[in-house]
N, C-alpha and C positions, 0 to 999 in steps of 0.2 A: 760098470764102475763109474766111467765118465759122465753117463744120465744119473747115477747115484750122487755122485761131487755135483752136477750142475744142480739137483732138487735139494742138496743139502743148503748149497750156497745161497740157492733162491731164497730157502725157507730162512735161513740166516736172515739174507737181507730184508726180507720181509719183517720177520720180527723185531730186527734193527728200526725200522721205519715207525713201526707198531709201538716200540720202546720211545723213540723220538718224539712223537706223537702225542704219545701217555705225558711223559716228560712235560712238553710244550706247551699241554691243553694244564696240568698241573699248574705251571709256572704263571699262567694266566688267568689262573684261577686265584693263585696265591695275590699275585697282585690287585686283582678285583677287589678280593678281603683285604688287602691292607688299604686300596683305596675309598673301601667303602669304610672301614678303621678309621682312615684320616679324616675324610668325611665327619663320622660322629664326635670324636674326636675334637674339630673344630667348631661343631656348631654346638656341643657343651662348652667347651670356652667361651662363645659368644655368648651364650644365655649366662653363664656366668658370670662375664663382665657386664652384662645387661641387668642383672640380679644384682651387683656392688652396685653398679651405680644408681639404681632402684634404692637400694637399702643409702646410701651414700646421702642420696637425697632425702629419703625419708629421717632420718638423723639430722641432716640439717635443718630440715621444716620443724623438727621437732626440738633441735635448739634455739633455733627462733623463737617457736612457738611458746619455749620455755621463759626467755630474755623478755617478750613482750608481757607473759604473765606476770613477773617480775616486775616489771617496770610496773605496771596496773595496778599489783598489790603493792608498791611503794609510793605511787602516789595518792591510794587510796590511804593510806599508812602515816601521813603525814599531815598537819593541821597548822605549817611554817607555810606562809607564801613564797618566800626566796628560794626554801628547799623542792616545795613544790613545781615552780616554775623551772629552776633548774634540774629536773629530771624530766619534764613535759621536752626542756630543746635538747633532751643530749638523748632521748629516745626518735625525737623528729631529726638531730645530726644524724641520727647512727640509719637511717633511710638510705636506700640504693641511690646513689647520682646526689646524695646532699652535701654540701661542704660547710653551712651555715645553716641557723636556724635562729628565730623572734619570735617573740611573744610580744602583741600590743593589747593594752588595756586601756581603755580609751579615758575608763572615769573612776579610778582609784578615788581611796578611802578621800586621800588628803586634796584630791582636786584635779592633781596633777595625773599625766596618763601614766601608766605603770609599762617600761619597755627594759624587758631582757633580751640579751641577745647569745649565742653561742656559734665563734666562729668570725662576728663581722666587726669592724673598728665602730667607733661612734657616730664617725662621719657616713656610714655605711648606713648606719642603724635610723641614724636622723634620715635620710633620703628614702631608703626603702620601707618604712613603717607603715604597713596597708590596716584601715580605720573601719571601712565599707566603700560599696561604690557610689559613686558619685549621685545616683537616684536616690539613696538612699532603700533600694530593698534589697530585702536578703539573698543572700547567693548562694549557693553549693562550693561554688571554691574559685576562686579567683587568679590566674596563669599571667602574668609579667612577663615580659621580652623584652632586654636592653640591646640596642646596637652604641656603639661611639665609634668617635673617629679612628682611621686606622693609628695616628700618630697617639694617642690615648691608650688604646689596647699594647703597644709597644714600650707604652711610658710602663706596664704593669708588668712585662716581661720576666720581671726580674723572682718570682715566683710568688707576688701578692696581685694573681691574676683579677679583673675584675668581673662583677654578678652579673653575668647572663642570662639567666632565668629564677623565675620565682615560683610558688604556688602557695597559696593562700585558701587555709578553708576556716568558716567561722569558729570562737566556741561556745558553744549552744548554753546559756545560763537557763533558769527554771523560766523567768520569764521575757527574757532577752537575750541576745546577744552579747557575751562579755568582751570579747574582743577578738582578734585574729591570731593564728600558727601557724607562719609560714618557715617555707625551705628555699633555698636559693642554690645554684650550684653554679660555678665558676667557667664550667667546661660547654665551649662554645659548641660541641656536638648533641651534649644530655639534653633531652627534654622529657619533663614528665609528664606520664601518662593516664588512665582510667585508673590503671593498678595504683599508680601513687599516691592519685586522690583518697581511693577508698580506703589505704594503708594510712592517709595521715587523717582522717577521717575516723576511724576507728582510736586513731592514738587521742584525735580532739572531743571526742568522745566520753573517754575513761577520765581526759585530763580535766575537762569544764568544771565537773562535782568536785573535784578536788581544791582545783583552785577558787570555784567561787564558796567554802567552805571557809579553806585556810583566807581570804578575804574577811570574811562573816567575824571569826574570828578575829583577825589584826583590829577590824575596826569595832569588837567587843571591849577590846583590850586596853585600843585608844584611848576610848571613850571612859572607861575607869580608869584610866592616867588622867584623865580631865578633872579641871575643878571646874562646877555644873555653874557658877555668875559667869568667871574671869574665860573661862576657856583657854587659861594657860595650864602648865601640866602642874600636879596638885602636889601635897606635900607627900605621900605615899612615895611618888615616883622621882620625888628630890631625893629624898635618902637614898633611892635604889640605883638614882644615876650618877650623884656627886660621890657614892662606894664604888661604883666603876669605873668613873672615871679619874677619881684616884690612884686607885690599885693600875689602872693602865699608866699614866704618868711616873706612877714610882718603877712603874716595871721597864718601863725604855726612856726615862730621865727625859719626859718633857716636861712643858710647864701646865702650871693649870691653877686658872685663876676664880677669885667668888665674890659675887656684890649681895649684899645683903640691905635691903633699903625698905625703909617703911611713908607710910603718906602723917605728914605732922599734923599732930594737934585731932587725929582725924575722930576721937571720939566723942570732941565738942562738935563735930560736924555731923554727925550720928546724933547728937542732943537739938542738933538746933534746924535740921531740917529733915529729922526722920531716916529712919532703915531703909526704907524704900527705895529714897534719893543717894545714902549713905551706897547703898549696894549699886545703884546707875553709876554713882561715882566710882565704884570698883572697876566697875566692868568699863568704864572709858578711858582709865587711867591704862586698866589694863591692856589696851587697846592700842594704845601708844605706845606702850612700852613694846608691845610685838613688832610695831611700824617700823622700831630703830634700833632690834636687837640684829645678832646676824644671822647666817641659817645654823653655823656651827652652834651659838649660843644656845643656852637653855633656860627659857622664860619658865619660870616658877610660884604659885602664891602659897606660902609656908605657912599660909592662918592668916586671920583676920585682915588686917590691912599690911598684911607683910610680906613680903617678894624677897626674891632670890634671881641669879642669873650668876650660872654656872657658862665657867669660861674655856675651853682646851685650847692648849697652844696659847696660852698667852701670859701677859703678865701683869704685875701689880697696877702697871701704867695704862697697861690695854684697859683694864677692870675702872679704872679713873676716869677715862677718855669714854667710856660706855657710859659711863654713869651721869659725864654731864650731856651728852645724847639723849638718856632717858629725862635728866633732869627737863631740860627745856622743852621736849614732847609732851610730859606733864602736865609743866608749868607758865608754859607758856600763854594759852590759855583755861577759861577757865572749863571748871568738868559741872555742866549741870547745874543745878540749883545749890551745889556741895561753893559753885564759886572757885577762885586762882586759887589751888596748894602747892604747899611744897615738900621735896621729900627729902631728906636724910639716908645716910648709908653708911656699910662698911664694907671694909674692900679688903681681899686675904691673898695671898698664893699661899700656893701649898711649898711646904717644907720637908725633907727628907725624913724627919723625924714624925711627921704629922698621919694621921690616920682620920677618916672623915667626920670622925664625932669633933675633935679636935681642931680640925679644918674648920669647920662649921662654926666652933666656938668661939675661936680669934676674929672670925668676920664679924660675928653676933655684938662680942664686945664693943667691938669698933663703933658697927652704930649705935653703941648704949653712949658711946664717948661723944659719937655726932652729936648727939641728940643734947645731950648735956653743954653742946659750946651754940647750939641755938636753932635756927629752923634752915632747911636747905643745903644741909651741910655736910659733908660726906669725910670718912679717918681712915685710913689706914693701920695695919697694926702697927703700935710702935712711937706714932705718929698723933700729934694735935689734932684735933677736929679744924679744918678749914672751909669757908666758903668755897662757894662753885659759880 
């Protein structure tokens, strides 16, 4: 019985061990699989977030992508140079590390260089305006580095920090170069790279046809605002500017003033030394009159020997005090073969009640009244024809 109890017991224990065993090798097992679980487990989340941020980026490239097409079909889109320009620097602002961006043109319509800026003061704009470089050959893109003194950079402190770097790439006209688009950024760390270039490169690009287009145009347009002797702006574009710029005056109650003046006697002067001479005499009288108007002013020939100069901001007095400016530019000496003239005028402001056929007619009278008290003489409405 006692060998029976000790074989029972053994076998007991034995199976006990056999069970434990089982058990242990189980639990080990279990844990394997949940470690090999956790395992996959982790590295689907990594490729998952490796997958967003794939996709994350591709969405961004492709709202870019979409903003720059954008930008290309609006500046293709447009035939205004102002509007034009201003989308070429708010697509070159909107560039990684850019805080500022210009546009120079070196030889606009009217003479003068044509400079936008977005982002820089005046003072900024005059200093930093890149033309070409000094050889005068062509460049790929042009890179500016400012240093100043430490006392300088701390004078800017205050969050109108100053241009640390620039970049400069040309823009390519059909057979020239029309002027430069650069970027500027403030941050003493940014510098730009191969990628910025080729990024503002692409934008000067799309931008060039545009703007030397809307150009083409502004100076089509000039050009028929012109009268083809005088080269002052012609009677078409009197009507179109003394309606605006009435309706502006009446609309925020300033003033605005008109000289209407003709050259005396000047048909005998047309009989006695010819069209020819009669027309040289136009075109120097005209000529004088540009020398001593202002830039606000608006030099005008309304037909034959008749002129006009449209005044804003000003007044019946201002319109006086112009008048004997032009008078003695004139007349002071003589014009050509035409010999010393003189001219006659009428002088208006505009009145609350007035609308520009109206406007126009009160001046008109006025020099019908000059004319009538003798030569050189200039009236006001209301008013005597008096010397000048």
């Amino acid at each position: 019985m006692t060998t029976l109890l000790t074989g029972i017991c053994v076998g007991l224990g034995v199976l006990v061990v056999l069970l434990l065993a089982l058990l242990v090798a189980r639990w080990r097992s279990d844990r394997r699989t949940n470690e090999q679980v956790a395992e996959t487990v982790q590295t689907l989340n990594a490729r998952m977030d490796e997958l967003a941020r794939e996709l994350a980026g591709a969405l961004e490239r492709a709202e870019e992508e979409g903003r720059r097409s954008r930008i290309f079909g609006e500046l293709a889109g447009s035939i205004d140079l102002d509007e034009v320009v201003a989308r070429a620097l708010e697509a070159a602002g909107a560039l990684e590390g850019a805080d500022a961006a210009l546009v120079l043109l070196p030889e606009a319509e009217s003479g003068e260089p044509l400079v936008a800026t977005l982002g820089l003061s005046v003072e900024e704009a005059e200093r930093h305006g890149i033309t070409a470089p000094p050889d005068g050959r062509p460049a790929r893109s042009i890179t500016m580095s400012y240093s100043y003194p430490e006392l300088e950079v701390e004078a800017h402190d205050n969050g109108n920090a100053v241009i640390h770097t620039g970049l400069a790439v040309p823009l390519p006209g059909e057979e020239e170069t029309l002027g430069y688009l650069t970027v500027f950024t403030r941050s003493p760390s940014h510098e730009f790279d191969d990628d910025d270039v080729r990024e503002l490169e692409t934008l000067a690009l799309h931008a060039a046809p545009a703007i030397e287009n809307a150009r083409r145009f502004r100076e089509a347009r000039r050009l028929a605002d012109l009268d083809g002797l005088t080269g002052l702006h012609n009677r078409r574009f009197f009507h179109e500017t003394l309606a605006r710029e009435a309706a502006r005056a009446h609309r925020y109650e300033r003033k605005l003033a008109l000289i209407v003046f003709d050259l005396d006697e000047f048909k005998a002067v047309n009989d006695r030394v010819g069209h020819l001479a009669g027309d040289a005499a136009l075109a120097e009288a005209a000529e004088r009159v540009r020398s001593v108007v202002r830039t606000s002013d608006v030099a005008c020939r309304v037909g034959g020997d008749e002129f006009a100069v449209i005044l804003p901001e000003s007044s019946i007095a201002d319109a006086e005090r112009l008048f004997r400016r032009i008078l003695h530019a004139v007349s002071s000496r003589p014009l050509g073969q035409a010999g010393r003239l003189l001219l006659s005028a009428g002088v208006a402001e505009l009145r609350p009640a007035d609308d520009p056929v109206t406007f126009f007619k009160r001046a008109d009278d006025a020099l019908y009244r000059a004319k009538q008290g003798g030569k050189g003489r200039v009236a006001a409405e209301g008013s005597d024809p008096g010397g000048v």
